[in-house]
C-alpha positions in Angstrom: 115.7 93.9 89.6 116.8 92.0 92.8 114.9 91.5 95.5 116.7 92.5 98.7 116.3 90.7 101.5 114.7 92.3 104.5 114.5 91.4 108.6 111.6 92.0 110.8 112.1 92.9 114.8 109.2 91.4 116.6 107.9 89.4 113.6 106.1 87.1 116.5 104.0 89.5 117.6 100.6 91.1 115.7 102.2 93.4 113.9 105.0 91.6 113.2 102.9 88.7 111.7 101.2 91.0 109.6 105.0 92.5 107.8 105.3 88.6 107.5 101.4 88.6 105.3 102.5 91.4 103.3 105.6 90.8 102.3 104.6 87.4 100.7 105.6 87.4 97.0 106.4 91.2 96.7 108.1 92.1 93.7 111.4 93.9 95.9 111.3 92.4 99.0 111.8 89.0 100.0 112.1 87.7 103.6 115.9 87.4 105.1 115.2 87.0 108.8 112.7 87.1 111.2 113.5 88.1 114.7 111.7 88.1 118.2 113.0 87.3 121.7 114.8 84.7 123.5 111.9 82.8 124.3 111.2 82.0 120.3 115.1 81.8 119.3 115.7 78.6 117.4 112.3 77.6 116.7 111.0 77.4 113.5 108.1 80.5 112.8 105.1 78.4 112.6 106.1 76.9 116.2 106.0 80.1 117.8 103.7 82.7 115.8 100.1 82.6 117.1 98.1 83.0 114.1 94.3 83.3 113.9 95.3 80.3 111.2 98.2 79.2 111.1 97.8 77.3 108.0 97.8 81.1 106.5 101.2 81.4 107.4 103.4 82.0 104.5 105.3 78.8 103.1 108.4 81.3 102.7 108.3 82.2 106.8 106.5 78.8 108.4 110.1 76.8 108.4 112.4 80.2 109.3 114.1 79.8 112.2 113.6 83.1 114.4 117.0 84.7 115.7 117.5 86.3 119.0 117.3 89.9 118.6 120.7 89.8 119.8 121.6 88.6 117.1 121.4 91.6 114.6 123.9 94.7 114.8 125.8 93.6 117.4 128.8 92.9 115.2 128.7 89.3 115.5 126.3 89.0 112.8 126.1 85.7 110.1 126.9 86.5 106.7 123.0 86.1 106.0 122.0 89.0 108.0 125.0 91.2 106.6 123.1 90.7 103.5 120.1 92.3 104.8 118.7 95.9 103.1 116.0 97.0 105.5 115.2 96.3 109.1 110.6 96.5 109.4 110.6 96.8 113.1 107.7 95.8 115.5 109.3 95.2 118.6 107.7 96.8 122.1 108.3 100.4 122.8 110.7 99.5 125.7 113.2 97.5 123.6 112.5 99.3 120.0 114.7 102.1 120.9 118.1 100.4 121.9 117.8 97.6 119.1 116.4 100.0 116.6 119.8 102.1 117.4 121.9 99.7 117.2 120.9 98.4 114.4 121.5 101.7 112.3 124.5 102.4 113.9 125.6 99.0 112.2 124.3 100.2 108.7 120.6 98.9 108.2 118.2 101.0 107.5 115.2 101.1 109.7 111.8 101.7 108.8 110.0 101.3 112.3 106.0 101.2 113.0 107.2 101.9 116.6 106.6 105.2 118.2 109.9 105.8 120.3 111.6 108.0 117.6 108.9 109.3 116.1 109.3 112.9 117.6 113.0 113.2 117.7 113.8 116.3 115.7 116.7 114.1 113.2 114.2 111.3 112.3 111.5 111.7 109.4 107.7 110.7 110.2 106.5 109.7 107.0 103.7 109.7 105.2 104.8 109.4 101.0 101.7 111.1 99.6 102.6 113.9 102.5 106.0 114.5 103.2 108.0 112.6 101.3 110.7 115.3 101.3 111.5 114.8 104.8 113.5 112.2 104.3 116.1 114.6 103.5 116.2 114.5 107.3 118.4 111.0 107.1 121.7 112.6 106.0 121.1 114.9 109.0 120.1 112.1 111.1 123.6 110.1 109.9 125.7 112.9 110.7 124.7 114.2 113.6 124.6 110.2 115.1 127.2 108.9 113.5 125.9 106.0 112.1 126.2 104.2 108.6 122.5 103.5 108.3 119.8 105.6 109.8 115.5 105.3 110.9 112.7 106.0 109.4 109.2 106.0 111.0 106.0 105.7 110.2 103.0 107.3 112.2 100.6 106.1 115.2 97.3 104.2 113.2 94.4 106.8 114.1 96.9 109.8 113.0 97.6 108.2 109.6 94.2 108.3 108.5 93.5 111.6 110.1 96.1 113.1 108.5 96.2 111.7 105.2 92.3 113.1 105.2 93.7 116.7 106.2 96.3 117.2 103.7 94.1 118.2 100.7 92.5 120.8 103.3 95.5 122.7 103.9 94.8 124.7 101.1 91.7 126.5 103.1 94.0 127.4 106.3 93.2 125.4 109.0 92.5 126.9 112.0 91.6 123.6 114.7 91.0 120.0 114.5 88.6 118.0 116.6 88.8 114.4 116.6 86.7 111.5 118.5 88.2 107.7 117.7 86.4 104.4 117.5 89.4 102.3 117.5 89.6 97.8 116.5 91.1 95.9 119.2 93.5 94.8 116.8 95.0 98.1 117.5 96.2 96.8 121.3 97.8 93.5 120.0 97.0 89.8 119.7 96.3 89.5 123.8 95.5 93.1 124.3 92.2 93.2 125.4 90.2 90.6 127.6 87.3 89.4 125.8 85.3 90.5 128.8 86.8 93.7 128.6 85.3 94.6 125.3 82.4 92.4 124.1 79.4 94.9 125.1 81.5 97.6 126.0 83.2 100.5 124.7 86.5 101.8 126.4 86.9 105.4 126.3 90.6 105.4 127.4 93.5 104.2 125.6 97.0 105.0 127.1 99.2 107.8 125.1 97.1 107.1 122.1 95.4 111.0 122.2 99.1 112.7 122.5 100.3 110.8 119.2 97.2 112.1 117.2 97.9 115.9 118.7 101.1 115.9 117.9 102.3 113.6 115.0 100.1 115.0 112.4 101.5 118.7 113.2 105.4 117.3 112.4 103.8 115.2 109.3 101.9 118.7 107.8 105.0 120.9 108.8 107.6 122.4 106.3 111.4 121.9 105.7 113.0 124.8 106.6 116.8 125.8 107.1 118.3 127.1 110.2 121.2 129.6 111.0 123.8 129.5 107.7 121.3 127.1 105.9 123.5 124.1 106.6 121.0 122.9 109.1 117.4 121.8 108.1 114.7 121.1 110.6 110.9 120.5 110.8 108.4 123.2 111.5 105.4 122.2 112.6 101.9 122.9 110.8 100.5 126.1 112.9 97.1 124.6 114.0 95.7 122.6 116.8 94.5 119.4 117.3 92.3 118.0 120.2 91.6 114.2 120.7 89.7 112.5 122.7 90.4 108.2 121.8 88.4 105.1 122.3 88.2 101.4 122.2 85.7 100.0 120.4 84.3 96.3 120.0 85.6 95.9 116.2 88.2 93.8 114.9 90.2 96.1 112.8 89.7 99.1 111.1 89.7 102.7 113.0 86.9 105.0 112.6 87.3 108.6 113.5 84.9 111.5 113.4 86.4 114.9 112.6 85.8 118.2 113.0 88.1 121.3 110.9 87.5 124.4 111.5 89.0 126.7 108.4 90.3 130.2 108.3 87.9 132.9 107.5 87.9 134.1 103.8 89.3 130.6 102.3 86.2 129.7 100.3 85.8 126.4 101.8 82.8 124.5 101.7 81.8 121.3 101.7 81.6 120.7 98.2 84.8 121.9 98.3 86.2 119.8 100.5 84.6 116.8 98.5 86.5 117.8 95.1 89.8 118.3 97.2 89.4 114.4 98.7 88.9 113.0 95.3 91.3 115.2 93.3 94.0 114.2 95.7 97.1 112.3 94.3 100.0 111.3 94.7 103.4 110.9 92.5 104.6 107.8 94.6 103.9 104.7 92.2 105.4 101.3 94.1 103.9 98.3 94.8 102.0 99.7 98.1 101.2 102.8 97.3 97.2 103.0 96.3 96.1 104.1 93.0 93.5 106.5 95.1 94.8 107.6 98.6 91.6 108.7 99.8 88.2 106.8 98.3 85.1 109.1 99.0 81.7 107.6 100.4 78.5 109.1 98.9 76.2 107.0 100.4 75.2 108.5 103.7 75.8 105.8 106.3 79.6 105.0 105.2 82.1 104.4 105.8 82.3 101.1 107.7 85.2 99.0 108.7 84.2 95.9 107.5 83.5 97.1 104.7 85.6 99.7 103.6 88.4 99.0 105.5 89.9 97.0 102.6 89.8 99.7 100.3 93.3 100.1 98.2 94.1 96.6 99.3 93.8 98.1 102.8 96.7 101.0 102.3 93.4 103.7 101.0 91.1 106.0 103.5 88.0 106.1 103.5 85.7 109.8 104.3 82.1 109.8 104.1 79.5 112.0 105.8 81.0 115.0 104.8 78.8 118.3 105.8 79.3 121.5 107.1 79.2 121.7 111.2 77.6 123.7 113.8 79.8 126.4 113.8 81.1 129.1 111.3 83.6 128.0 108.4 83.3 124.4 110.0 83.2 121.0 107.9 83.1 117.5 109.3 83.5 114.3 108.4 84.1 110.6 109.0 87.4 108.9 108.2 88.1 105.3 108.3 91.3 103.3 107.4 93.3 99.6 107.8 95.1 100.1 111.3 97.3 97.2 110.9 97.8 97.4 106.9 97.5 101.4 106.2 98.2 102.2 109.7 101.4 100.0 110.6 103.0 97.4 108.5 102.2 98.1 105.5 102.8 102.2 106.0 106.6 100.4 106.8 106.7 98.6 103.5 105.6 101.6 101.8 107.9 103.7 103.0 110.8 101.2 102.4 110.1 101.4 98.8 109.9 104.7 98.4 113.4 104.8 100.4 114.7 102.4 97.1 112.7 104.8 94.6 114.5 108.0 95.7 117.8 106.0 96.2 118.5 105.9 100.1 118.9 102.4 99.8 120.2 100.6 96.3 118.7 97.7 94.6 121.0 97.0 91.9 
């Protein structure tokens, strides 16, 4: 098979750096450009990416020169970006909407780890184990737009892990979610928090973070449905609640969250239960990124922990430990823990690029 080539939007920043880790020697993908802002246009990558070592910088990226974002899908592009398949975008909320845009209006296809689209009715929110029939939402998307290409989206960190632990529940009826995070400062960037700020400290606020986990996992757990003659096929939502409350905590990555389901009466749910559903659950999706197990289950009573679970699956698995029943009637809680920048952001992108080449939205031949 060839590889196709793929850009990254923002590949400066600490996302962006880690699409740049992954996508070192994988067997579709190989590296076709590298974008950021004016400030690192022209320079090679290893001049401008701040790296906790930069000697870990990928031979393939270190001598790229970074383009301007301007130049990609502005209909001046060089015959090297026309030959790009897939767009992995990391750029800054307030710029990822108008370049990720214009960039499928041009005919790339996006798969963005921002959250800007992640809501908008036309655009799948994917998680492959989950949903992967949502992206029958890009024809839709194409139509209604107008554009030759189309975006994709991957969810916030904390609601992949969340959810991905929820899915083999659904089977029991959910009735409410509960959720406290303990979230890595990795999660606010490479210069996102003050050392001072965090060391010693626990910040129990982090901006928009607590809407994204109420309201992404309800659009990931929702159905397909049709509307009026059929023609039309939208996203209902899963018919359950979710309450978040989202903190900052002195780790370097991994998220931990504590959660709290209560089920519908009548369901048989227990917590044994809910152990055999987490380690029966599978998945059909079989690229290069997608775990062998989705969700690994902790039996020993004091796990799991970031450092050292948060590498499970090569970082794309969940971790759930400490499952027992709670205080109040047809309750079950547990812990859930997961990569936020690997599971939780560039490599959820990758994954869901492939599976866009495995169900043939974008061609490899």
């Amino acid at each position: 098979m060839t590889k196709l080539k793929v850009g990254i939007l923002g590949a400066t920043g600490s996302v962006g750096q880690r699409f740049v880790q992954l996508l070192e020697n994988h067997p579709w993908f190989e590296l076709g450009a590298l974008f950021a802002s004016e400030r690192s246009a022209g320079r090679k990558y290893r001049e401008v990416a701040k790296w906790f070592l930069p000697s870990e910088i990928p031979a393939e990226a270190a001598e790229m020169r970074v383009q301007s974002l301007n130049d990609i899908g502005t209909g001046t592009n060089t015959q090297a970006n026309e030959e790009i398949a897939i767009i992995f975008s990391a750029l800054p909320g307030e710029i990822a909407s108008k370049v990720e845009k214009r960039c499928a209006q041009s005919g790339y296809a996006v798969s963005s780890n921002v959250a800007v689209h992640r809501m908008e009715k036309d655009v799948p929110l994917i998680i492959p184990e989950i949903n992967a029939d949502h992206l029958a939402l890009i024809e839709a998307q194409k139509l209604r737009r107008g554009w030759d290409g189309f975006i994709i989206t991957n969810p916030n960190c904390s609601a992949i892990a969340m959810t991905l632990s929820l899915k083999p529940l659904m089977r029991y009826g959910i009735k409410s979610v509960h959720v406290s995070t303990m979230q890595a400062v990795s999660g606010a960037g490479y210069a996102g928090l003050p050392s001072m700020a965090i060391l010693d400290n626990v910040i129990p606020f982090i901006g928009r973070e607590e809407d994204k986990m109420e309201s992404e996992p309800l659009k990931i757990l929702g159905t397909m449905e049709s509307v009026g003659s059929g023609s039309k096929i939208e996203i209902k939502n899963a018919a359950f609640t979710i309450c978040s409350s989202c903190h900052r905590v002195p780790v370097l990555d991994g998220h931990t969250e504590a959660v709290w389901v209560n089920f519908e009466e009548g369901t048989g749910v227990s917590v044994e239960a809910v152990k055999e559903a987490f380690a029966e659950f599978t998945s059909d999706i079989k690229t290069p990124f997608a775990p062998a197990k989705p969700i690994i289950v902790c039996n020993e009573p004091d796990r799991p922990q970031p450092r050292l679970d948060r590498d499970a699956g090569r970082g794309m698995s969940i971790s759930v430990g400490r499952i027992r029943a709670g205080r109040m009637k047809n309750e079950i809680k547990y812990i859930v823990q997961g990569h936020n920048t690997i599971r939780g952001a560039a490599g959820a992108s990758i994954l869901n690029a492939e599976v866009l080449v495995e169900k043939g939205y974008i061609s490899n031949k």
